[in-house]
C-alpha positions as a Markdown table, in Angstrom:
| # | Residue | x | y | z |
|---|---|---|---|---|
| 1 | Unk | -99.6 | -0.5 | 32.1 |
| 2 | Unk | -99.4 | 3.3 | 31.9 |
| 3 | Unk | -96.5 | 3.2 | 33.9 |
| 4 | Unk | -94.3 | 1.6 | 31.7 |
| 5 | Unk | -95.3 | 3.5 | 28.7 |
| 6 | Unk | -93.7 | 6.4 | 29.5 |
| 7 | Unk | -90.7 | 5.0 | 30.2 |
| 8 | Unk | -90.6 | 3.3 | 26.5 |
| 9 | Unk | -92.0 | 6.4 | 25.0 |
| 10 | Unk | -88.9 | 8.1 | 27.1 |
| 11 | Unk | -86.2 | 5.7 | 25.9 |
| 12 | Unk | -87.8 | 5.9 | 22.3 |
| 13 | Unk | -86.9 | 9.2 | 22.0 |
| 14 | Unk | -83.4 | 9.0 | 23.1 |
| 15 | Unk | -82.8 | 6.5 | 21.0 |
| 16 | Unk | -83.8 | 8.9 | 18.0 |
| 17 | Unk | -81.8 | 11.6 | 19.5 |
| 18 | Unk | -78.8 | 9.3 | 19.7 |
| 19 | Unk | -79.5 | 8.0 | 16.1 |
| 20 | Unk | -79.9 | 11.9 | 14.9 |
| 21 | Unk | -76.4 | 12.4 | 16.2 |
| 22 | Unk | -74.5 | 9.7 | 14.6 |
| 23 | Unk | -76.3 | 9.9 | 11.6 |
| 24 | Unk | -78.0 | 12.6 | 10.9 |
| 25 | Unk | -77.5 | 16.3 | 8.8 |
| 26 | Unk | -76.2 | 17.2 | 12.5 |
| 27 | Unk | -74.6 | 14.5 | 13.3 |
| 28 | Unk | -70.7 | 14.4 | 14.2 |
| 29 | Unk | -69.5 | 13.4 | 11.0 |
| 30 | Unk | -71.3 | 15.8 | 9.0 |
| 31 | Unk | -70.0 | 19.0 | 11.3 |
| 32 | Unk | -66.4 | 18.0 | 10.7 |
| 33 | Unk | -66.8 | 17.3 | 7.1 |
| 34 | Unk | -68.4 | 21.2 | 7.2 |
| 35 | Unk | -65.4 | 22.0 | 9.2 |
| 36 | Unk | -63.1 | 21.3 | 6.9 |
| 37 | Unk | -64.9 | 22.5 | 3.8 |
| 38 | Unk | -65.0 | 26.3 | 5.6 |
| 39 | Unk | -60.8 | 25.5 | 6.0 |
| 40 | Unk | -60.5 | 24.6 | 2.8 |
| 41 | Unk | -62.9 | 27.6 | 1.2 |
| 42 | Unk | -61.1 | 29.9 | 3.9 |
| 43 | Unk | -58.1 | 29.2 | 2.3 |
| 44 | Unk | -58.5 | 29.7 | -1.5 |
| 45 | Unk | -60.7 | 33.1 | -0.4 |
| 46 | Unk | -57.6 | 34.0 | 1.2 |
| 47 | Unk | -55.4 | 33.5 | -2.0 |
| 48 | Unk | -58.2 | 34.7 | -4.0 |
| 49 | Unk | -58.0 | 38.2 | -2.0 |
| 50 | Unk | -54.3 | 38.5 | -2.5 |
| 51 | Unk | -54.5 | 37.7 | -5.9 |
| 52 | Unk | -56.8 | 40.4 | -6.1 |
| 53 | Unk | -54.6 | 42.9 | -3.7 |
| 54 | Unk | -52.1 | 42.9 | -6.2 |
| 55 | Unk | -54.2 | 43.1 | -9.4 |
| 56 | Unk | -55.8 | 46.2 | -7.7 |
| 57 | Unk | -52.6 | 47.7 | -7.3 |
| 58 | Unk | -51.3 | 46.7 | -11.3 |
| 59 | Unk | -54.3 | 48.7 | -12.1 |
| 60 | Unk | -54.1 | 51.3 | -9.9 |
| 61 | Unk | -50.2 | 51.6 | -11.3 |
| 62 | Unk | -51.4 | 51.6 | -15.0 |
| 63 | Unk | -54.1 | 54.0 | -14.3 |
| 64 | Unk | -52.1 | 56.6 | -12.4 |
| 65 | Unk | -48.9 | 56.8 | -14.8 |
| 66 | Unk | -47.0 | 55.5 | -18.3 |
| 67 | Unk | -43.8 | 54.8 | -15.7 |
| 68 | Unk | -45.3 | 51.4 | -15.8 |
| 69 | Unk | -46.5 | 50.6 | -18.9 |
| 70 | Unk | -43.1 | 51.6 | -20.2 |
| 71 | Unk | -41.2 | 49.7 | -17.9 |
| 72 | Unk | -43.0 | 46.4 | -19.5 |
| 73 | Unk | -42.7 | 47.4 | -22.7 |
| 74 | Unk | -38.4 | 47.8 | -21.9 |
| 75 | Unk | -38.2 | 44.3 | -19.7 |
| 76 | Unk | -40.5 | 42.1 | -21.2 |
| 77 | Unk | -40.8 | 43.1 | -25.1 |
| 78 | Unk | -37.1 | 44.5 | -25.6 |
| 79 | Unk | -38.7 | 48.3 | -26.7 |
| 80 | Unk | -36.4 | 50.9 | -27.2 |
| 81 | Unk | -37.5 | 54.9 | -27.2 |
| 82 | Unk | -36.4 | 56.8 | -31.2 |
| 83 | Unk | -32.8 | 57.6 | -31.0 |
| 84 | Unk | -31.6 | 55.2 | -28.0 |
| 85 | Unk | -29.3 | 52.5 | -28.8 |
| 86 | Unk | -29.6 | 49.1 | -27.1 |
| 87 | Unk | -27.2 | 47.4 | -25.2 |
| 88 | Unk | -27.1 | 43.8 | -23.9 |
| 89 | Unk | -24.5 | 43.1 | -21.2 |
| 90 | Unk | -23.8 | 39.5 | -20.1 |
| 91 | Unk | -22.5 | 38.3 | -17.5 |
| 92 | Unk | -19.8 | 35.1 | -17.2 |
């Protein structure tokens, strides 16, 4: 009798290996679904750290000199400086 328990109790436990593989938090499934979350958060950190690169550098461009701020102020609000006169050009 003792000799076939251990050969049960061996099997036993491969079949809850086996069933831990397929089914479990480690199974296959689950690392490929992890897999492609990490792709998919890789990606939006990446655009998320260019997004910040260039905010960095508005900053650092506002901080450091009026060149830019004034430039806005030109091209997007239509400023002029006291005494300039404004001149629209169009093109055909």
């Amino acid at each position: 009798m003792n000799s076939r328990i251990v050969p049960l109790v061996l099997l036993l436990l491969l079949v809850g290996v086996q069933a831990q593989l397929w089914t479990g938090r480690g199974s296959v499934h689950h690392v490929q679904e992890m897999r492609e979350k990490i792709a998919v958060q890789k990606q939006a950190n990446a655009e998320a750290r260019q997004a910040n690169e260039r905010l960095t550098s508005e900053v650092h461009d506002l901080r450091d000199g009026l060149d830019m701020v004034e430039e806005k102020a030109r091209n997007e609000l239509g400023m002029v400086k006291p005494n300039e006169i404004y001149v629209q050009v169009t093109h055909r």
